[in-house]
Every structure is written in C-alpha cells, then in structure tokens.
C-alpha positions as a Markdown table, in Angstrom:
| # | Residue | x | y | z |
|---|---|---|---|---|
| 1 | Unk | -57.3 | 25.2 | 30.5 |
| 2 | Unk | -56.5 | 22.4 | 32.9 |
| 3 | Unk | -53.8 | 22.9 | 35.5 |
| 4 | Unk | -51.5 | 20.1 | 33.8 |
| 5 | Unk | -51.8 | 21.5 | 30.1 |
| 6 | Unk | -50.5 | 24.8 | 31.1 |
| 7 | Unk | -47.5 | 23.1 | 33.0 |
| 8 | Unk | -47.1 | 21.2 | 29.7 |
| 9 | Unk | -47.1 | 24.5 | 27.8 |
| 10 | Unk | -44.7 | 25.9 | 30.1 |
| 11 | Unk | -42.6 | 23.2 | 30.3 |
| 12 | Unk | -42.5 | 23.1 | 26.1 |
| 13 | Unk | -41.8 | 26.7 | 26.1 |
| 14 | Unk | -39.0 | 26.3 | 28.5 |
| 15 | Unk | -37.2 | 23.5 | 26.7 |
| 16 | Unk | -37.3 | 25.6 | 23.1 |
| 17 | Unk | -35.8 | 28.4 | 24.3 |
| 18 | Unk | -33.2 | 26.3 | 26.1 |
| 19 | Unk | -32.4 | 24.4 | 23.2 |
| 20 | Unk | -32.7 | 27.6 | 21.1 |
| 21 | Unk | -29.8 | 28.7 | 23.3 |
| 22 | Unk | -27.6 | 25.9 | 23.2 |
| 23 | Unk | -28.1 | 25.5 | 19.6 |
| 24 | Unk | -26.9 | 29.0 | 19.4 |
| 25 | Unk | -24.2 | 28.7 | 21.5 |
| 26 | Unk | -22.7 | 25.7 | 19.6 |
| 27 | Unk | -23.0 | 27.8 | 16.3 |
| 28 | Unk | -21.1 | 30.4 | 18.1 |
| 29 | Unk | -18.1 | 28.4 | 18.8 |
| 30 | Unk | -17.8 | 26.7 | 15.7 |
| 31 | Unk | -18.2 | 29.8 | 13.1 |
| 32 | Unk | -16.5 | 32.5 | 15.1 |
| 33 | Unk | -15.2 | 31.7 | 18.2 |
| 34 | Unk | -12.6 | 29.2 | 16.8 |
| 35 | Unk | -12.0 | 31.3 | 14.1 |
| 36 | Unk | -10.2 | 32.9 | 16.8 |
| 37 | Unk | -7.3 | 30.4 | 16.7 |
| 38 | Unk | -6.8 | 30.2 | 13.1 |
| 39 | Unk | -3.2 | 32.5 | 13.0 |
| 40 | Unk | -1.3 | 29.3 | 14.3 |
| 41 | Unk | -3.5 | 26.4 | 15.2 |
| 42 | Unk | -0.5 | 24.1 | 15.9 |
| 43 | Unk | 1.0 | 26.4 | 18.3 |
| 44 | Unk | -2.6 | 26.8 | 20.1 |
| 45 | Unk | -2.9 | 23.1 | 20.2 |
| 46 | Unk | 0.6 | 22.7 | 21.4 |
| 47 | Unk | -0.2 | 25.0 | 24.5 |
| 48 | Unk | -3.6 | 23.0 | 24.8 |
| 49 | Unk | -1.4 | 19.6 | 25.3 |
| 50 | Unk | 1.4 | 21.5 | 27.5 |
| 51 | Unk | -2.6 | 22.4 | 30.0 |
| 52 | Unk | -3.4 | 18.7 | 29.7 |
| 53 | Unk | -0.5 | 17.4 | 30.8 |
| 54 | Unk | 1.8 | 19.7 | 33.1 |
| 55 | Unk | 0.8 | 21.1 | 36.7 |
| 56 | Unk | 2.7 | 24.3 | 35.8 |
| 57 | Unk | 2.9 | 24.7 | 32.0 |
| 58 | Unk | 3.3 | 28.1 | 31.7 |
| 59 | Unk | 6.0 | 28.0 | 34.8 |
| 60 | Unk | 7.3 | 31.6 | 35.2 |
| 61 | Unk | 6.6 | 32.6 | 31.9 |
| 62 | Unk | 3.8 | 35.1 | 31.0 |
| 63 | Unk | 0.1 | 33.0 | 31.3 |
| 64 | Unk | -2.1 | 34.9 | 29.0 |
| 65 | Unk | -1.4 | 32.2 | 26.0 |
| 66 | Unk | -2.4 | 29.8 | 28.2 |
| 67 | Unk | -5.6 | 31.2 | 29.1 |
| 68 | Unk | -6.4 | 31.8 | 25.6 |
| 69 | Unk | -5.3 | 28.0 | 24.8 |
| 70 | Unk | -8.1 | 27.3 | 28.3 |
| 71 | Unk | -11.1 | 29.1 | 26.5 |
| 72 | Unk | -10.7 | 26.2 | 23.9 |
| 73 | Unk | -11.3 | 23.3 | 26.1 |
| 74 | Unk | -14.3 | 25.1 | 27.8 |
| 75 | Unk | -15.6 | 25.6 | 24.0 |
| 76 | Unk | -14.9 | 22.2 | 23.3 |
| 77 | Unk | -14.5 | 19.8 | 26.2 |
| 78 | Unk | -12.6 | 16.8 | 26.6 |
| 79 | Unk | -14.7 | 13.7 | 26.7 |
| 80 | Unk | -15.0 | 11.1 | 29.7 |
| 81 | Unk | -12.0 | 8.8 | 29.1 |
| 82 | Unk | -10.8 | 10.1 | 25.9 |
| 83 | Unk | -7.2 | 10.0 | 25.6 |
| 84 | Unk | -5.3 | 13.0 | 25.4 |
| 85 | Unk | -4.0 | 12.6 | 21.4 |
| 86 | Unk | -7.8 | 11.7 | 20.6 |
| 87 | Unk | -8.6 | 14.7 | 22.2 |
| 88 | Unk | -6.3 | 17.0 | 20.4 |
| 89 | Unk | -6.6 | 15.5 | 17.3 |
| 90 | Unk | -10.6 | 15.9 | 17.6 |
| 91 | Unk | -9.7 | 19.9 | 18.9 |
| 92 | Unk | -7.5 | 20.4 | 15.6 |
| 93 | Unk | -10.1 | 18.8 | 13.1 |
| 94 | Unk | -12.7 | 21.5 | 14.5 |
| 95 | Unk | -10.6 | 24.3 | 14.7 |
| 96 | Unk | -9.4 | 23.8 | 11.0 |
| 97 | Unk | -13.1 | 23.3 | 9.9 |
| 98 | Unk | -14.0 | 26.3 | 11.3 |
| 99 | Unk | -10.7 | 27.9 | 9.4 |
| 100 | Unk | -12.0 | 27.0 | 6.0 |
C-alpha cells in the first residue's frame, strides 16, 4: 500500500468513529438526558431565561437549580444571533419531544 492510501484509510477511520461519537452523543441528549427535565419543564425553562438574562440569577439563593437549568444549554446550545424567546421556545419544543 502507498503512503497516501493508508493516510486515506486512517483519516476515513478517524472521521467514522468521530461521527459515530457525535451521533451518539446527540441521541443521548435527546432520549435520556432531557428526559431529565420532564417533572416541570416550565420551571426549568424559566430558570434557563432567569441564566440568559441576569448577572446574578440565583442571587443568595441556593445555585444547584441553576446549574441543573446550565447542563441544558451545554446539551443544547444557543445559536449565533438567536434571540433569547427563539431560543427558549426551540429548548421547550425539544425537551417536550423528548417527554413524549
């Protein structure tokens, strides 16, 4: 085999099991990672609005709910330039798809 075949073969290999991963990963979040917040998905969205738009939201108030509300925007990020309300209304659609 020539020098740039195996590269290709490597490089093939590489990208499958990355995509594998990420493919995985996104199956994750949607079946049982959000399942997480179906108990009150209003009240999670609420605290997800009160992140996104105070510099202290939880103030002197206990901040575990909001580090719970935090793991949803990692699992499903904001998008460049989308407005806050698009944003939360996109979070709520997949949370209760993932409720049904």
């Amino acid at each position: 085999m020539s020098g740039v075949f195996r590269l290709a073969v490597v490089f093939g290999a590489v990208a499958v099991v990355l995509l594998s991963i990420f493919r995985f990963a996104a199956w994750r979040a949607d079946g049982e990672l959000l399942s997480r917040y179906c108990d009150e998905p209003e009240a999670h969205l609420a605290l997800v609005e009160r992140l996104l738009t105070e510099s202290k939201p939880a103030g002197e108030d206990s901040r575990r709910p909001y580090i719970i509300a935090a793991k949803l925007i990692y699992l499903i990020p904001q998008e460049d330039g989308e407005p806050n309300e698009d944003y939360l209304r996109r979070l709520g659609q997949r949370i209760r798809g993932a409720c049904r």
